[in-house]
Steps between C-alpha positions, in 0.01 A plus 500: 500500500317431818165382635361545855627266787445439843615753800569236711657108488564218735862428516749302741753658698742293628552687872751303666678146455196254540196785511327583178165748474300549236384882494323721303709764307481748226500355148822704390514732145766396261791827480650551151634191358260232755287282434235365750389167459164306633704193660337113434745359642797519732740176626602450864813307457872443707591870498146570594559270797846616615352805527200409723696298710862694515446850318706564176732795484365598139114472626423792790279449791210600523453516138327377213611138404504282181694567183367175265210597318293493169210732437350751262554863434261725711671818413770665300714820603629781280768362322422114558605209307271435206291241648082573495244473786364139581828371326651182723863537570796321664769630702768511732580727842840666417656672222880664445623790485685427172774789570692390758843343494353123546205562254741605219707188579160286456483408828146668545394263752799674766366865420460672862186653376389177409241534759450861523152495383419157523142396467330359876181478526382220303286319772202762427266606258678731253883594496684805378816386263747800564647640128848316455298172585218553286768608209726219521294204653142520492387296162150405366364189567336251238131349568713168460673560809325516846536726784672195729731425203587897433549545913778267451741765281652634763649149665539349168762813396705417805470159402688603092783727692607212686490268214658764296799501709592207521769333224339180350783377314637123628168485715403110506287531830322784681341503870221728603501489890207611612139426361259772618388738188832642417649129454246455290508746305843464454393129382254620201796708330787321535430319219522815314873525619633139511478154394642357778342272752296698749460390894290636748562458869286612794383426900091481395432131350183678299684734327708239352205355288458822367818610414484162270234628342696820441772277351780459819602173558467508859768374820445366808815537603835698379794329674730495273326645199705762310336744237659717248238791568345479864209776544406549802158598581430496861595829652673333849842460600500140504380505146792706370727261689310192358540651141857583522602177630347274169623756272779305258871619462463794232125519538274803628292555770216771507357633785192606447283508777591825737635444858430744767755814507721390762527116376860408451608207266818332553580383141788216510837666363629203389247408215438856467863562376600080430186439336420781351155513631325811384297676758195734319243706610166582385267796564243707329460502102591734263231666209623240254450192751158606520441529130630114498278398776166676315614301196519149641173581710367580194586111379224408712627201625544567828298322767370771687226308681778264649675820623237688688380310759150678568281813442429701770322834620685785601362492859695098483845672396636397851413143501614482191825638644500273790459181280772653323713491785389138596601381192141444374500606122703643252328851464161652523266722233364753712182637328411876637188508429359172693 
């Protein structure tokens, strides 16, 4: 089924690092298996701002830009999933291939077609879901849960792999370094994981008041603090070094926020090997991380007002951006149709 849309849509391209236009383009037709969704509401948030400012090697330029979104089913394709026009949904940017070597292993997340057909486009006014995304990870949305709150699948998922990962047995005290949304989020579900005490450390005295409120207790200072789980959340170099050193003999450190391609980290040998300091890296999410992240969204006890900073227009999605990068905010709710 189908009804009649727009030709044409405003939608950002994101043309070069720190350039964004918003241009008029054709309102694409979902192929066999799409769907094409009316978006309410897309997040601008720390990928979103490496991006703007650096580039990202899995986001082209020029191009269409944003992949967190909630919105409602414009159109079906031949072959869709079973979802009906009008119907709100949820989803997520990438899906598997599910054959490969790594897939079969359960390591979805580490499929090299991970990001074949990965969904961009989500600062504009409707967005095509490609067929392997729309099978696996596109979900419908309940009137309980708003478009903000739904927009939030996609960071929440990579939020459950890393928790997922990590071994919880003996913890007694876990760090997240780093309080920007991702720390955060990481602070609302670790309770799901752990009963151990749970710190918070970061450089912005504001954010420490709310990552109380999110349950951290919060440091000042970490001379000489050692934690059993240390996640680190603040994608620089000195960060990584920061979370190795407090990490306890036998504990685990994650890194979770991405360095720049040619960033080197020179791990200490000594408590790597001595210690026994495990090392882990997280990226991406597989299909069942996202399933997990739907179902504690769909808790709805997440505070998604403390987490998105403001609303703005699609014509402000580069101040927002810039804020971003001045470390004003958390994230921003871009609306495309202010």
């Amino acid at each position: 089924m189908s009804r009649i849309s727009p030709r044409q849509q405003r939608s950002a391209f994101l043309v070069r690092p720190g350039q964004i236009e918003v241009r008029e383009t054709p309102v694409p037709r979902p192929g066999p298996g799409q769907v094409l969704l009316r978006i309410e509401c897309a997040l601008a948030g720390g990928t979103d701002r490496k991006a703007y400012v650096r580039g990202h090697p899995q986001i082209p330029m020029p191009g269409p830009f944003g992949h967190r979104y909630a919105g409602v089913v414009e159109e079906l394709g031949d072959d869709a999933p079973p979802l009906e026009i009008g119907q709100p949904v949820m989803g997520v940017h990438s899906a598997p291939c599910l054959v490969c070597p790594l897939c079969r292993k359960q390591r979805q997340h580490l499929c090299p077609d991970v990001m074949r057909e990965k969904v961009l486009g989500a600062f504009g006014q409707y967005l095509c879901i490609p067929a392997p995304v729309a099978r696996q990870n596109l979900f419908p949305r309940p009137s309980s849960l708003s478009a903000e709150q739904a927009a939030l699948l996609e960071p929440l998922a990579c939020v459950v792999h890393g928790l997922e990962q990590l071994d919880w047995r003996g913890v007694d005290r876990v760090l997240v370094l780093g309080l920007g949304s991702m720390g955060l989020l990481f602070a609302y579900l670790l309770p799901r994981y752990t009963q151990a005490a749970l710190f918070g450390a970061g450089r912005r005295p504001e954010r420490h008041m709310l990552a109380r409120r999110f349950g951290l207790h919060t440091l000042d200072q970490l001379d000489g603090e050692q934690f059993d789980v240390v996640i680190e959340c603040t994608g620089k170099l000195d960060g990584w070094q920061q979370a190795f050193d407090c990490t306890a003999p036998g504990g685990q450190v994650q890194f979770f926020g991405g360095l720049p391609r040619d960033a080197v980290f020179p791990a200490d040998s000594f408590r790597v090997h001595y210690e026994e300091v495990r090392i882990l890296g997280s990226f991406h999410f597989s299909p069942a991380d996202v399933v997990k992240a739907r179902a504690f969204l769909l808790q709805g006890d997440l505070r998604c007002n403390d987490l998105i900073t403001a609303r703005l227009p699609l014509d402000r999605l580069s101040e927002g951006l810039e804020r971003l990068n001045a470390g004003e905010g958390l994230q921003y709710a871009i609306d495309p149709w202010r």
